[in-house]
N, C-alpha and C positions, 0 to 999 in steps of 0.2 A: 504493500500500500504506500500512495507515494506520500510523504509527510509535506505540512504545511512549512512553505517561506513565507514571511511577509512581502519580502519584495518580487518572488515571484508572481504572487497571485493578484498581484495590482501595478503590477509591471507594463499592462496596457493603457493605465494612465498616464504613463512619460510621454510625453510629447505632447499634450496640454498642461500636466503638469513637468514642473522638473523634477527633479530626484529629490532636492534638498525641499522643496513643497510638499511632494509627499510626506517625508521625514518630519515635517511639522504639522500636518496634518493624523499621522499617527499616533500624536501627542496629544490632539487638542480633546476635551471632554464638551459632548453636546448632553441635554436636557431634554427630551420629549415626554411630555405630558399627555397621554392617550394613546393607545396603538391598534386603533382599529383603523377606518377605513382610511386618511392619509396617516397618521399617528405609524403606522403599521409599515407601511411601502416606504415613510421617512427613513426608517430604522434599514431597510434596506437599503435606501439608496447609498446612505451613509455609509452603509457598512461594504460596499460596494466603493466606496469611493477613498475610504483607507481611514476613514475615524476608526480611533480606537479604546476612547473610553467613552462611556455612557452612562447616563443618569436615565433610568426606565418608568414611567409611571401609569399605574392602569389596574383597579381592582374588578373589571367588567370581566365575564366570560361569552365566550362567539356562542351562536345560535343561528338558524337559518338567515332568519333579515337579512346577516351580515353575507351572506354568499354570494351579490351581487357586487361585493366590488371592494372588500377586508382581503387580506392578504394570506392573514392566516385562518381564515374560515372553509376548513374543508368537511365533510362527512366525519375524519378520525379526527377532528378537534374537537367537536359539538359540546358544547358545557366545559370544555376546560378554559381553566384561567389565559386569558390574551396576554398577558406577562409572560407568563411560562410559554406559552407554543412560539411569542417573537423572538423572546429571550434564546430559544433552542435555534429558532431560523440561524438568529446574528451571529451564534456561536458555529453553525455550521459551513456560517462566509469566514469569520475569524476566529478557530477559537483560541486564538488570544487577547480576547476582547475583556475589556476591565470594566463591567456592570456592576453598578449598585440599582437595584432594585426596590420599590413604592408599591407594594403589593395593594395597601391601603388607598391608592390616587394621591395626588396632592391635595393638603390639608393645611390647616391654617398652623397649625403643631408642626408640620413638615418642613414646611417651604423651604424654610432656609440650611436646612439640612438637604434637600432636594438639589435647589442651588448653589450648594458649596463648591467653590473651584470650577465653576461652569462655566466653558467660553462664549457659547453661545445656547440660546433657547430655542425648538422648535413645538409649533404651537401643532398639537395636532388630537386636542378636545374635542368632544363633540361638539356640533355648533350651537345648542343648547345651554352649556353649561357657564353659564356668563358667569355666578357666584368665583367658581374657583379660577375660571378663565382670569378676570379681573384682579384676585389676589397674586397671581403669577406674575401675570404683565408689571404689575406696580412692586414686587418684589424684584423683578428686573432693573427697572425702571432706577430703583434706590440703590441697587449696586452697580448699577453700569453694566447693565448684561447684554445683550443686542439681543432682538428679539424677531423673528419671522416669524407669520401667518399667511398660509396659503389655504385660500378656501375654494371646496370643490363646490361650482354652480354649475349647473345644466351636465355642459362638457365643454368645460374649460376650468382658469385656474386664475382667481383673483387675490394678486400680494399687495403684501405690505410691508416694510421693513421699518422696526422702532429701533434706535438707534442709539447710545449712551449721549446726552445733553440735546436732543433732539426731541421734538413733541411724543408725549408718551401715550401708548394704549386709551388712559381712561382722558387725557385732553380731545385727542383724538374722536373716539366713539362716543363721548359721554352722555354711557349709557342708563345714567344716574337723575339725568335729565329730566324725566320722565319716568311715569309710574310702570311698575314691572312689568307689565303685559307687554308694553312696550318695546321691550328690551329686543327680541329677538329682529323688529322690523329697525331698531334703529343698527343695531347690529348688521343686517344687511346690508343696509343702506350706504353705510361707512365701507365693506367689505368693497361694492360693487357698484359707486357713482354712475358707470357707462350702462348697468344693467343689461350686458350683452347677451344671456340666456335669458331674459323671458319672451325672446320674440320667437323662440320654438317652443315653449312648454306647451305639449299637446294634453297635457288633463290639468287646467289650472287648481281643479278640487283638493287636486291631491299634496298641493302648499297650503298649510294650515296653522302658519305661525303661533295663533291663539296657544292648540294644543299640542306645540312643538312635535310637529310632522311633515314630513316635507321627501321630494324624490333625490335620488342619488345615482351617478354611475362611474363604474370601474375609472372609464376614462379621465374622469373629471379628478381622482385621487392619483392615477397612475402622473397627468401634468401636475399636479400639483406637488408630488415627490421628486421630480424632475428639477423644478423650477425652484424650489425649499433651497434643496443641493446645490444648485448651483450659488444663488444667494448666499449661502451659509459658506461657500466657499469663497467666493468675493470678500466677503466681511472676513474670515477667518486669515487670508492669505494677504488681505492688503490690495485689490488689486480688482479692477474690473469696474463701470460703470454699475452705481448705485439710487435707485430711486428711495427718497427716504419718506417717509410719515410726515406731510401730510399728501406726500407724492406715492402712488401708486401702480399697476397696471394692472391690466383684465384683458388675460387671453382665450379669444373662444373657440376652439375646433369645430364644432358645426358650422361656424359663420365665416372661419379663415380670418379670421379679425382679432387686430391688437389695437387697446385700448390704453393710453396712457391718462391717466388722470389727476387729478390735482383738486384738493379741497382747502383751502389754507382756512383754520381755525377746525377745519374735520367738519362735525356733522353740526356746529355753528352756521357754517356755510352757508349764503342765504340760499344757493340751489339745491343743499342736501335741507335746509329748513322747509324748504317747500315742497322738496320731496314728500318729506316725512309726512309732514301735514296731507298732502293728497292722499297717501298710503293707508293713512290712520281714516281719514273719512270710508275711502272705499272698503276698510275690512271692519269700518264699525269700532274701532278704538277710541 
């Protein structure tokens, strides 16, 4: 059996990276919070790309739902812990990969034990979970951690990069703004300015922000792990064209269309204000 090199098995990254990039790359420790549907394919990309330590966080277990487009949602996973079946994936791209693991999720007890020694954070929550979303970002935020969100819409991949002395997560979205119901449209809103997927949604029933429900697919997590990556590698290595918070984009593969977008003060914005406000009328908020 042939044994694991490290620089052989990521040896096809030379030549967009250098050698001594990878070499720092091997070092660097990421954060992911969630590992199911992008949460899941991050942990691969990464581990794909030559990170080698990790911070893991995720107390959920896979179940059908997720087989449309989780990573590790297969028939022999069904009910096991999504820590454990990612944890086994990353170890079988590296297993010399240095994980601590959050079997509990992040917590307000946690966080900063989560975050210790963290170079960068990848957001890969459900899109629901504003409470602990919220405590992360702003635990970032106060230690200078860089931060990326990549959220899966339609099929495509709308980022964001929060950046150390740069507008943070809850300036940004301020999701606080407004009473809780609230929260997941103004979430969107901030996510996706151009709103380049809903001019295909062919069942709009089936988006139901109220009781946090809404469609999903492979593709829209497979770009979004893609596009995290690379981000995550610009910021980590120094290097590359960055759009920061309150600057964004939104790429759609159904549409062939890239969206660059820009909100300055986020969803203060008088066009993301007026969004909101039409949004809130039509779903009755």
């Amino acid at each position: 059996m042939q044994s694991f090199i490290y620089e052989n098995a990521f040896s096809r990254n030379i030549g967009w990276l250098t050698c001594q990039e990878q070499k720092v790359l091997r070092n660097k420790r990421v954060a992911i919070a969630g590992l199911g549907g992008v949460g899941g394919v991050h942990l691969l990309t990464l581990c794909r790309l030559g990170i080698g330590k990790f911070h893991l966080a995720d107390f959920d277990t896979f179940d059908l739902a997720n087989f449309n487009r989780q990573a590790g949602a297969t028939i022999s996973t069904l009910g096991l812990s999504k820590l454990n079946v990612m944890t086994r994936q990353a170890r079988d791209i590296n297993p010399e990969l240095e994980i601590r693991e959050f079997a509990e999720g992040v917590t307000a007890g946690n966080v900063e034990d989560f975050l210790k020694n963290v170079d960068i954070y990848i957001d890969g929550l459900d899109f629901f979970a504003f409470r602990v979303r919220e405590l992360v970002f702003a635990a970032c935020a106060e230690k200078g951690i860089p931060a990326v969100t990549a959220a899966p819409l339609g099929m495509g991949a709308a980022v964001l990069n929060f950046l150390p002395g740069g507008m943070s997560f809850n300036e940004y979205f301020r999701l606080n703004d407004g009473p809780e119901k609230e929260k997941p449209l103004r979430f969107l809103m901030g996510l996706a300015p151009a709103r380049l997927q809903m001019s295909y949604l062919a069942d709009p029933s089936t988006v139901d922000l109220i009781n946090q429900k809404g469609p999903s697919t492979a593709m829209a997590c497979q770009l979004c792990a893609g596009i995290a990556a690379t981000e995550a590698l610009k910021i980590l290595l120094g290097r590359g064209p960055l759009r920061v918070a309150p600057k964004g984009f939104h790429f759609d593969a159904y549409r062939n269309k890239l969206a660059l977008t820009s909100r300055p003060g986020g969803n203060r914005h008088p066009l993301q204000r007026l969004a909101i406000l039409l949004a809130k009328r039509k779903l009755g908020l």
